[in-house]
C-alpha positions as a Markdown table, in Angstrom:
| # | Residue | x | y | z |
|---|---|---|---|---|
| 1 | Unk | -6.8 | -44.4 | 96.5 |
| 2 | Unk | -9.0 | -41.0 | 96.5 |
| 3 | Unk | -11.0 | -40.9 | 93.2 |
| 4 | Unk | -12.1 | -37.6 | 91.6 |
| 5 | Unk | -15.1 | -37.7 | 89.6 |
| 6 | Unk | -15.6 | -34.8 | 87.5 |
| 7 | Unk | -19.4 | -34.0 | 86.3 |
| 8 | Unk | -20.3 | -32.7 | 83.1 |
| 9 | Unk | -22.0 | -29.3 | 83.1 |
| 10 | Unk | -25.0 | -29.0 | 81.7 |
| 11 | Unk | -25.5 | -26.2 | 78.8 |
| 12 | Unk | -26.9 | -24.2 | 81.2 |
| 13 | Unk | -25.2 | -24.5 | 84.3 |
| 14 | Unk | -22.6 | -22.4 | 84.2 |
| 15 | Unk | -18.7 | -22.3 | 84.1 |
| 16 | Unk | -17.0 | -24.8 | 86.4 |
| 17 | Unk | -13.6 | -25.4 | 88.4 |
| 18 | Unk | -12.1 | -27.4 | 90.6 |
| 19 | Unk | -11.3 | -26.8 | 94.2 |
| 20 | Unk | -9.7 | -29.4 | 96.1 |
| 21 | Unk | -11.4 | -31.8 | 93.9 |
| 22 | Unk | -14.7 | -31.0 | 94.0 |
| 23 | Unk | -16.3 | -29.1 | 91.2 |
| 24 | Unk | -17.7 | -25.7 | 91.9 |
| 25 | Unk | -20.3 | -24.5 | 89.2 |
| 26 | Unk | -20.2 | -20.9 | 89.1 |
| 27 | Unk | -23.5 | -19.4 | 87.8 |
| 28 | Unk | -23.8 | -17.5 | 84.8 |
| 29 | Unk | -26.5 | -15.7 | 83.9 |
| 30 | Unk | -28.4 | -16.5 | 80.8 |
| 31 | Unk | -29.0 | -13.7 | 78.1 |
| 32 | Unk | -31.5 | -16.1 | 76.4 |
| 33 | Unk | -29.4 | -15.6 | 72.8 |
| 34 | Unk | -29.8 | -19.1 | 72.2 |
| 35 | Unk | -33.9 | -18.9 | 72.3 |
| 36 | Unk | -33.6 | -15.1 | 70.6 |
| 37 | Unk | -31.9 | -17.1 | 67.9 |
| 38 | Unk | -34.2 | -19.8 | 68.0 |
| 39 | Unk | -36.9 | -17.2 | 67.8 |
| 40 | Unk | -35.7 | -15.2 | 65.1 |
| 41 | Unk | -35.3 | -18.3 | 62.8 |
| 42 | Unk | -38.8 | -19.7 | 63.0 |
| 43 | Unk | -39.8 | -16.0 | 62.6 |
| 44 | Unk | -37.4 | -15.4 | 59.6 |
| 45 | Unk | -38.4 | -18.7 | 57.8 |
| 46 | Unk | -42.5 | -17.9 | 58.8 |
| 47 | Unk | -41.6 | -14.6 | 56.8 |
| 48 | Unk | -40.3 | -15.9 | 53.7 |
| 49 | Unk | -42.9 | -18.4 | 53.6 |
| 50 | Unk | -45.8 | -15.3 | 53.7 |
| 51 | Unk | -43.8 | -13.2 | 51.8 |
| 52 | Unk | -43.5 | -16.5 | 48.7 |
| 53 | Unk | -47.2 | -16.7 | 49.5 |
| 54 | Unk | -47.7 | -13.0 | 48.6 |
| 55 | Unk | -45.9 | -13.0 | 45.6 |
| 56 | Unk | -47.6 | -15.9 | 44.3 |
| 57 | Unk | -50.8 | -14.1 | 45.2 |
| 58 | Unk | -49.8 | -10.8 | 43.2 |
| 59 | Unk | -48.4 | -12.8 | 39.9 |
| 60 | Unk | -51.5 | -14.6 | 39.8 |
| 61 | Unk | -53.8 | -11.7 | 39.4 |
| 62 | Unk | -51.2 | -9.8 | 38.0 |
| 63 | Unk | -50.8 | -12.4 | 35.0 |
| 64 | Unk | -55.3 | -13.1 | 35.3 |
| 65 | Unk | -55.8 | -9.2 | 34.7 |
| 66 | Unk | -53.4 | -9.1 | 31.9 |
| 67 | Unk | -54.9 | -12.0 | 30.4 |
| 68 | Unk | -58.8 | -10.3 | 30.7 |
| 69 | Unk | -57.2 | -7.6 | 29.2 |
| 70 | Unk | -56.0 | -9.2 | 25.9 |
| 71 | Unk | -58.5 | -11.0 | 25.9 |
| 72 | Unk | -60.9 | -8.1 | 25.9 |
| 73 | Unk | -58.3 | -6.5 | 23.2 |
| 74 | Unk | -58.4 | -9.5 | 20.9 |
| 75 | Unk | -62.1 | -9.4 | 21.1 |
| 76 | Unk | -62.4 | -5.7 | 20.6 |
| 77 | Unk | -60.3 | -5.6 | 17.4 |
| 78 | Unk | -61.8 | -8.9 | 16.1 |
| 79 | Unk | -65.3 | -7.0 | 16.3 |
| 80 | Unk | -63.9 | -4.3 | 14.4 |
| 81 | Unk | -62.1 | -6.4 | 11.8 |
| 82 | Unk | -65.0 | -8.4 | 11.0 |
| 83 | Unk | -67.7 | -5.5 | 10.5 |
| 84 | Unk | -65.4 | -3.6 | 9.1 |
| 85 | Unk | -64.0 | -5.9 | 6.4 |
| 86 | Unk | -68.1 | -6.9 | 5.8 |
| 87 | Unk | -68.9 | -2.9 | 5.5 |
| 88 | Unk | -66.0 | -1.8 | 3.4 |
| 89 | Unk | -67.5 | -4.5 | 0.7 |
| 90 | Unk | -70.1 | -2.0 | 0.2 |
| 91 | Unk | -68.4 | -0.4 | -2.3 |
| 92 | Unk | -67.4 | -2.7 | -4.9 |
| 93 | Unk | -71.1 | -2.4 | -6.2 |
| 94 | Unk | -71.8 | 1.2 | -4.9 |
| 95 | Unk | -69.5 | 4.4 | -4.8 |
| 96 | Unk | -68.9 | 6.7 | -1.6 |
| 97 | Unk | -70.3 | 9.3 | -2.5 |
| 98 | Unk | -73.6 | 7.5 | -3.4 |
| 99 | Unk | -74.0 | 5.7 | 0.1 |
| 100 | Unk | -73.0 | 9.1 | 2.3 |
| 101 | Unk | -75.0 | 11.8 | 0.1 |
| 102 | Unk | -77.6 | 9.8 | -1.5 |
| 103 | Unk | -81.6 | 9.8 | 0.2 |
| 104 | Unk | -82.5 | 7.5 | -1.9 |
| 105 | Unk | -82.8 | 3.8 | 0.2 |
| 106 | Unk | -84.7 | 1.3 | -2.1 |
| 107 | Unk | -82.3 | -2.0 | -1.8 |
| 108 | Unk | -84.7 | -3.9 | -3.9 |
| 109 | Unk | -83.7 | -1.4 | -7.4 |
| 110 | Unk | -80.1 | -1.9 | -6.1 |
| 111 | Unk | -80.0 | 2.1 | -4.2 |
| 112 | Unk | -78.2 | 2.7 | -1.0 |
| 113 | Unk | -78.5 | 6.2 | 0.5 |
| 114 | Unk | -77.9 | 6.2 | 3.7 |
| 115 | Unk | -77.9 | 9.9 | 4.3 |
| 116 | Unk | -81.4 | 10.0 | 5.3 |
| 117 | Unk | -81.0 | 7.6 | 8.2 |
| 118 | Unk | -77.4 | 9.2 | 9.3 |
| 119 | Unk | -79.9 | 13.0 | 9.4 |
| 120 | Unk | -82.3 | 11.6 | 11.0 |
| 121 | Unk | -80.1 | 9.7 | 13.7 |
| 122 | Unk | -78.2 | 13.3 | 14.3 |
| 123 | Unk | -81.7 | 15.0 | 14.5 |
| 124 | Unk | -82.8 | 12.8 | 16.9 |
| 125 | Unk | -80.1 | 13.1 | 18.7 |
| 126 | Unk | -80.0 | 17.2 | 18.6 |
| 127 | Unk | -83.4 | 16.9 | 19.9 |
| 128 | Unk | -82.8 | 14.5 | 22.5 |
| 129 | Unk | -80.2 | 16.5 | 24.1 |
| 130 | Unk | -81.7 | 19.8 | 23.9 |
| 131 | Unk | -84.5 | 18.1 | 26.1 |
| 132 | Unk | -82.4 | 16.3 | 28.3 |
| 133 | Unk | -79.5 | 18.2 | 29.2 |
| 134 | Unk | -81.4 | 21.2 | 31.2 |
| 135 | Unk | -83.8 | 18.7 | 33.1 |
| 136 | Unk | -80.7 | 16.7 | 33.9 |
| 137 | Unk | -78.3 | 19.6 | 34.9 |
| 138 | Unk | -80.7 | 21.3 | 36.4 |
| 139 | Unk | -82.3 | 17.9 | 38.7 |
| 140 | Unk | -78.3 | 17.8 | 39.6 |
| 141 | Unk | -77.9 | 21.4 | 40.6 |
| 142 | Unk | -81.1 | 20.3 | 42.7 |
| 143 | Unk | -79.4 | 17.3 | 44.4 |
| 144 | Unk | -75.9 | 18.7 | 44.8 |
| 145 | Unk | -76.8 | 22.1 | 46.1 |
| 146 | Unk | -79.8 | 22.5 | 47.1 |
| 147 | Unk | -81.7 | 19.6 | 48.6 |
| 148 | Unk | -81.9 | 18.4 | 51.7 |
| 149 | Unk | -80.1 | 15.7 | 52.9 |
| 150 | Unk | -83.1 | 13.6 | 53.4 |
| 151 | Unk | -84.1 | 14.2 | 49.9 |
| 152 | Unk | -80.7 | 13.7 | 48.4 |
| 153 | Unk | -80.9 | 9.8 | 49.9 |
| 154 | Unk | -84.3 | 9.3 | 47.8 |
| 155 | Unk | -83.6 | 10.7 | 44.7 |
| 156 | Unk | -80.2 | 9.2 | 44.2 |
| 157 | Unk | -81.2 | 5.9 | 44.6 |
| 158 | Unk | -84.0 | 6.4 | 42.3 |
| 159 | Unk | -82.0 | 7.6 | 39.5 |
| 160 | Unk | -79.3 | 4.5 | 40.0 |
| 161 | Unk | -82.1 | 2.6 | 39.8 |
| 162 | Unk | -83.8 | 4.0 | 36.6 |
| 163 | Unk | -80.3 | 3.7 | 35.2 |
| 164 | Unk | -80.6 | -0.3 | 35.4 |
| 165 | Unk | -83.7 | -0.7 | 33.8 |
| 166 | Unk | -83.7 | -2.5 | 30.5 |
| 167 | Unk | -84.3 | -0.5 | 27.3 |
| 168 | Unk | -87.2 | -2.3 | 26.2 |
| 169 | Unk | -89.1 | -1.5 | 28.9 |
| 170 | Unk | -89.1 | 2.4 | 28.3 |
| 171 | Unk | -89.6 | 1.5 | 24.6 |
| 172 | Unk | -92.8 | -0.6 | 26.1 |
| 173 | Unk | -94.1 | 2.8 | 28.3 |
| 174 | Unk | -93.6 | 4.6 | 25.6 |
| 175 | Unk | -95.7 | 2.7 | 22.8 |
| 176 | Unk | -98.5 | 2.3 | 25.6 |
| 177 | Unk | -98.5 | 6.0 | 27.0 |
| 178 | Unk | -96.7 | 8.3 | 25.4 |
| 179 | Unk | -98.2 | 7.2 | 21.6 |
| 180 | Unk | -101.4 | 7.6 | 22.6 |
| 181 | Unk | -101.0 | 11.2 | 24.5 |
| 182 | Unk | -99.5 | 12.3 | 21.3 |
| 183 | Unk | -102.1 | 11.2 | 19.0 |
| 184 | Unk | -104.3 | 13.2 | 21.1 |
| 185 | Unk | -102.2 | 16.2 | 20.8 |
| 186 | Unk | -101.1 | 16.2 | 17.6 |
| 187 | Unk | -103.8 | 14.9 | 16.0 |
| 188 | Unk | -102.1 | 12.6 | 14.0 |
| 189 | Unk | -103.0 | 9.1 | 13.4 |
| 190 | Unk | -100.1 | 7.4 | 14.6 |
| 191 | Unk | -97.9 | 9.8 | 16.8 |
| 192 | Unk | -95.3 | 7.7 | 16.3 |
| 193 | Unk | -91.5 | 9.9 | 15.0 |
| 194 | Unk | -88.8 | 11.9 | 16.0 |
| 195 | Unk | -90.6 | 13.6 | 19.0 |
| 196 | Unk | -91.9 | 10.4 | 20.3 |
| 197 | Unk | -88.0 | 8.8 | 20.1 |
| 198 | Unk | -86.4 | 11.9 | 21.9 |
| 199 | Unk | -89.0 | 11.4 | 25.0 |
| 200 | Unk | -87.9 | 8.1 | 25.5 |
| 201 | Unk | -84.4 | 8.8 | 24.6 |
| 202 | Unk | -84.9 | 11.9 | 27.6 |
| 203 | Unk | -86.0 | 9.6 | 30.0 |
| 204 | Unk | -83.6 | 6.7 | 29.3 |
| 205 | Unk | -80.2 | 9.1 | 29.4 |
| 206 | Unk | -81.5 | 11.6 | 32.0 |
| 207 | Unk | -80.6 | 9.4 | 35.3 |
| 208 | Unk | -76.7 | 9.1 | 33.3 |
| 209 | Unk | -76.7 | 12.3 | 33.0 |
| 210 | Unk | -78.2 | 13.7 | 36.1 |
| 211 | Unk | -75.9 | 11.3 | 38.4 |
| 212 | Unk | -72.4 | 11.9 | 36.4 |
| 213 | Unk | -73.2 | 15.8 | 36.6 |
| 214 | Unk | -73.8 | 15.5 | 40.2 |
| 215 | Unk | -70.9 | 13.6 | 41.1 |
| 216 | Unk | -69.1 | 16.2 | 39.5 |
| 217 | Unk | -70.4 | 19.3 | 40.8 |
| 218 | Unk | -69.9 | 18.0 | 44.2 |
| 219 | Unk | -66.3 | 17.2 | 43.2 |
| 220 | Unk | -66.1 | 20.9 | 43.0 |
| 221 | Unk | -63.8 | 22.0 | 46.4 |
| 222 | Unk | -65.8 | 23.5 | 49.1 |
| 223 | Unk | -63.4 | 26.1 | 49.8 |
| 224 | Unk | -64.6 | 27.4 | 46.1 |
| 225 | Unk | -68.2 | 28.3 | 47.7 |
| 226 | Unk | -66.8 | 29.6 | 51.1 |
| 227 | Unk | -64.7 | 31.9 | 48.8 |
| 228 | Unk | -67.8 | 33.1 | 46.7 |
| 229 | Unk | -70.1 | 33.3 | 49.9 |
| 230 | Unk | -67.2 | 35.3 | 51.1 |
| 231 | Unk | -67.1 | 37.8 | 48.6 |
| 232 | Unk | -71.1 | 38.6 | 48.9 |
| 233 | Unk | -72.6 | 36.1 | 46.1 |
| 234 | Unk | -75.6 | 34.6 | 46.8 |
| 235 | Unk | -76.3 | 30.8 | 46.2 |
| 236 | Unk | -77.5 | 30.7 | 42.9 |
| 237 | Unk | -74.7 | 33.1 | 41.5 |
| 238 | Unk | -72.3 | 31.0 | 43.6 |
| 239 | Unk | -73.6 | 27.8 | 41.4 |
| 240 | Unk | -73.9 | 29.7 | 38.1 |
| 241 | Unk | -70.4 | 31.9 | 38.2 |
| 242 | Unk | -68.7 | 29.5 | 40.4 |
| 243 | Unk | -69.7 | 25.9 | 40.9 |
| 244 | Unk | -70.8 | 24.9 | 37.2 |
| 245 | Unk | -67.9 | 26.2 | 35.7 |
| 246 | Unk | -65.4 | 24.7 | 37.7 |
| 247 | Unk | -67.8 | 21.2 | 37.0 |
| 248 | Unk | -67.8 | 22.4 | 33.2 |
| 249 | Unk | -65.6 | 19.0 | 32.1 |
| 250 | Unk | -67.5 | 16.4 | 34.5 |
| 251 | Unk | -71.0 | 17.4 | 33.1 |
| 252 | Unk | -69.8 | 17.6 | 29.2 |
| 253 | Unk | -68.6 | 14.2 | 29.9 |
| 254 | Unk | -72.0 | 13.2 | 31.5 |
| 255 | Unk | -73.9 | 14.8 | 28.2 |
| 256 | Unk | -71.1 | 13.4 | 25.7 |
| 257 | Unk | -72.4 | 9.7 | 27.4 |
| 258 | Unk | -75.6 | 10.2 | 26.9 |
| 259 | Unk | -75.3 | 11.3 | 23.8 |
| 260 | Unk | -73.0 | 8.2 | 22.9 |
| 261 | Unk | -76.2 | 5.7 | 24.6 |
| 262 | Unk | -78.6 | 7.9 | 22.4 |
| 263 | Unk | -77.0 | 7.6 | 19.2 |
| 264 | Unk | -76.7 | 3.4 | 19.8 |
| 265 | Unk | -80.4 | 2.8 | 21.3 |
| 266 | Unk | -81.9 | 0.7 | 19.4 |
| 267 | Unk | -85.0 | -1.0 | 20.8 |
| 268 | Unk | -87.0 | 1.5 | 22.4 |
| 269 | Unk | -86.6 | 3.7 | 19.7 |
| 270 | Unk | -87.6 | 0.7 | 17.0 |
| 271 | Unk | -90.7 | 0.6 | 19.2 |
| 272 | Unk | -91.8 | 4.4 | 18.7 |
| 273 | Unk | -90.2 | 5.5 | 15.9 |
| 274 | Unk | -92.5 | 4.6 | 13.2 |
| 275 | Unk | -89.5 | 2.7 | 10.7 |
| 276 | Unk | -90.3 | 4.1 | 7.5 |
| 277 | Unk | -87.0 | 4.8 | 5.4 |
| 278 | Unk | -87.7 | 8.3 | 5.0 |
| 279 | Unk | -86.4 | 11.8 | 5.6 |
| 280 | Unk | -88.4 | 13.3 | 8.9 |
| 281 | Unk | -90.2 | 16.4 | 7.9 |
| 282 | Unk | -92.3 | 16.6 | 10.7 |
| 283 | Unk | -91.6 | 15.8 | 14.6 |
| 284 | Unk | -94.4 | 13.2 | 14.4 |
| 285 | Unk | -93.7 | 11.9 | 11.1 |
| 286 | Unk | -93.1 | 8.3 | 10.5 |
| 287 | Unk | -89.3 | 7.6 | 10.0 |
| 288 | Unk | -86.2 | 5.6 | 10.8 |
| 289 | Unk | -82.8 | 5.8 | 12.0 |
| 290 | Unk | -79.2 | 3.5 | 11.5 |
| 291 | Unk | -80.0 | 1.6 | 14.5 |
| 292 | Unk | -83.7 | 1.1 | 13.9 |
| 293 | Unk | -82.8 | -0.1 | 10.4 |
| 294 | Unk | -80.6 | -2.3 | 11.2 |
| 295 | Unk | -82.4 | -4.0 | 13.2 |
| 296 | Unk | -85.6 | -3.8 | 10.7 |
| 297 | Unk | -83.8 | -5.0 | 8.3 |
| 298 | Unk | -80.7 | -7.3 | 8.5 |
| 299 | Unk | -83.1 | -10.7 | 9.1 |
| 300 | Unk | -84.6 | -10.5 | 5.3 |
| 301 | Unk | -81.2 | -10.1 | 3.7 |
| 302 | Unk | -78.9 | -12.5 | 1.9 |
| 303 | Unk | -75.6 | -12.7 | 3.5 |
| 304 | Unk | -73.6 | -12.2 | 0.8 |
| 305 | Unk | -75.2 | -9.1 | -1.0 |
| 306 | Unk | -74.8 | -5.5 | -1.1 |
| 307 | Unk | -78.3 | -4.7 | 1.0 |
| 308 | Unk | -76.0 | -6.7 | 3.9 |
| 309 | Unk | -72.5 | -5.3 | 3.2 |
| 310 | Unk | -74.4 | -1.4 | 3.6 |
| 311 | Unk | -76.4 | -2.2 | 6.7 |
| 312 | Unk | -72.9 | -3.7 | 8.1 |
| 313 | Unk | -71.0 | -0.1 | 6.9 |
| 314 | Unk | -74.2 | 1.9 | 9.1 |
| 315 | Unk | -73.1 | -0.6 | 12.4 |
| 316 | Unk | -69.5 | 0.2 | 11.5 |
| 317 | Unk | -70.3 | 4.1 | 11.3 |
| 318 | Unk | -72.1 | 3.9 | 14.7 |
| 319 | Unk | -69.1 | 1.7 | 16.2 |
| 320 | Unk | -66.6 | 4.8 | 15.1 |
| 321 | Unk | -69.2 | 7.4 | 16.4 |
| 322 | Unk | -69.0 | 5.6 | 19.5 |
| 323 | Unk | -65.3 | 5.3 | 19.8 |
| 324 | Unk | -64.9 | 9.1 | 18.8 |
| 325 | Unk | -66.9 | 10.2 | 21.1 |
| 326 | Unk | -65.4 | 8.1 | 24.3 |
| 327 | Unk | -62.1 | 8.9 | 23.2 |
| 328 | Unk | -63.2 | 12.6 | 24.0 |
| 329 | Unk | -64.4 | 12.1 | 27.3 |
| 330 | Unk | -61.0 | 10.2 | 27.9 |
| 331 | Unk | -59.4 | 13.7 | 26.6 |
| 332 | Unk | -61.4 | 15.8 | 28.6 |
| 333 | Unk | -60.5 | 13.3 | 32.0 |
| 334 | Unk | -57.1 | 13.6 | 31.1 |
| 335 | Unk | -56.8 | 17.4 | 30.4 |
| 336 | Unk | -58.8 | 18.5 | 33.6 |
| 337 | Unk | -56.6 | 15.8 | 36.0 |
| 338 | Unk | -53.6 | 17.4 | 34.1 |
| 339 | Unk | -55.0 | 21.3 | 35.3 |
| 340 | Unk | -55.8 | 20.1 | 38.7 |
C-alpha cells in the first residue's frame, strides 16, 4: 500500500500541488506586505506615543503660562486695591482740592499740599529730559549710522551694561562727585537740588534711551536710504529728513520710558536732592519730590493717620502716572505695527 504524505507549506514557501503524489511547491515571490505592515504598526503606535508626549508637553506650559499670568494679574490688581483703598482715605479728614492745589506740607498742624512735590517731580522731570533726550538721540544717530563697526561692538555693550547698574550706585557718584563740582560752581553751600537730580537722572535713563532709539532707527528699511542716496541727499539729510522720521514712534517710546524710570527713581535722587518740602526756586535749591518724600517720610508715621493715608495717595498718583504713560507706548507699538 503506496502512502502519500503531504507536507505543510511554510508561510513562506509558496503555493503547492500535487503531481503524481508528490508535492510541487511553486515559488511566489514575496512583496514583503506582511513586514510593511509590521513596520507601519510599530511606526503608527511610536507616533501616537510622541504625538501624546507632545501634547502633554504643550498643555503643561500652556496651563504654567496661564497660571504666571493670573497670578501676575491677581498680584497687580491687589497692589492697586490696597494702595488705592489706603490713599482714597485721604480725604475723609482733607478735601481734594486742598491736597492737589495746596503748597502748604506741614503734617504735624494737620496740612497736606502736595502740589509742591507733584511741581517739582514734573520739573525735574522737564529738566531731565531736555538733557537727556539730545545726548541720547544723538549717541544713537552715532551708533546706528555712523560708527564703525568696530566701535558699534564697544559702545553697545557698554550702554547694556550701564543699564544694569543699581540706582544707588549713581545716587552714590553723584553725592561724591557731582555735589562737590557743583558747590564749586555755584557757589552754594550744599549744591544739592533739581540740577543735581536731573544729572543723575541723565545718566541713569540715557543708556534706555540711547539703546531703544537705536534699535529703532536701525529698524528703519535700508531700501529708505538707498532711495534718499538715490535722489542726491547727503548722509546727514538722509538721517534728518529720512531716517528719524520714519524711527519717530520707536524713539518717543524710548523717551516716554525714560521718562516713566525718571518720574519713579527714588534713591539716587533721595541722595542728591536735598529733601526739604519746599517749592524749588532755584536749580540748586534744597527741595523734594513724591518719591523722595515718600521714602523720607513714611517710617515716622502712624499707620492709621492722615500723614500715611496722603503719602499712600502720592504712591498711588505715581502708580497711575506710570500706567498712563506705558499704556501710551503700548498705543504707539500698536498704531505704527498697524501702518506698517
Amino acid at each position: 500500500m503506496n502512502l502519500i504524505v503531504f507536507k505543510q507549506p511554510a508561510p513562506n514557501d509558496g503555493a503547492g500541488c500535487c503531481i503524481g503524489g508528490t508535492r510541487v511547491n511553486t515559488p511566489v515571490q514575496d512583496t514583503g506586505a506582511q513586514s510593511e505592515t509590521v513596520y507601519n504598526k510599530k511606526s503608527y503606535t511610536h507616533l501616537s506615543k510622541q504625538q501624546i508626549k507632545a501634547s502633554f508637553v504643550n498643555k503643561l506650559f500652556k496651563n504654567y503660562f496661564l497660571f504666571s499670568i493670573l497670578t501676575l494679574c491677581f498680584v497687580l490688581a491687589l497692589v492697586i486695591f490696597f494702595i488705592g483703598k489706603t490713599a482714597f482715605l485721604t480725604f475723609k479728614d482733607i478735601s481734594l482740592a486742598q491736597y492737589f492745589f495746596s503748597f502748604d506740607w506741614t503734617p504735624e498742624e494737620g496740612k497736606f499740599g502736595a502740589a509742591l512735590f507733584i511741581l517739582n517731580t514734573l520739573s525735574l522731570t522737564a529738566l531731565t529730559l531736555v538733557i537727556a533726550v539730545p545726548l541720547s538721540v544723538g549717541m544713537a544717530i552715532l551708533i546706528a549710522e555712523i560708527a564703525p563697526k568696530w566701535m558699534k561692538t564697544i559702545i553697545r555693550p557698554i550702554l547694556d551694561l550701564l543699564v544694569g547698574i543699581p540706582s544707588i550706585v549713581y545716587g552714590y557718584l553723584g553725592l561724591t562727585i557731582l555735589l562737590p563740582l557743583l558747590r564749586e560752581l555755584s557757589g552754594e553751600s550744599l549744591g544739592d537740588g533739581l540740577l543735581a537730580a536731573a544729572l543723575v537722572l541723565t545718566i541713569m535713563i540715557l543708556p534706555t534711551i540711547c539703546r531703544i532709539s537705536d534699535d529703532a532707527i536701525g529698524a528703519v528699511p535700508k531700501k529708505y536710504r538707498e532711495a534718499a542716496y538715490a535722489l542726491g541727499s547727503t548722509r546727514l539729510q538722509s538721517i534728518f529728513k529720512v531716517i528719524l522720521p520714519s524711527a519717530g514712534r520707536g524713539i518717543i517710546a524710548a523717551i516716554i520710558l525714560g521718562m516713566t524710570r525718571a518720574i519713579g527713581e527714588t534713591m539716587a535722587v533721595v541722595m542728591v536732592i536735598g529733601n526739604t518740602p519746599q517749592l524749588a526756586k532755584s536749580l540748586f535749591a534744597s527741595t523734594s519730590v513724591l518719591t523722595s518724600n515718600i521714602v523720607m517720610q513714611i517710617s515716622n508715621v502712624e499707620f492709621d493717620s492722615t500723614w500715611n493715608y496722603a503719602l499712600h495717595m502720592m504712591a498711588f498718583l505715581l502708580l497711575v502716572i506710570s500706567f498712563i504713560l506705558i499704556l501710551f507706548i503700548r498705543f504707539l507699538g500698536r498704531k505704527g505695527g498697524a501702518e506698517s
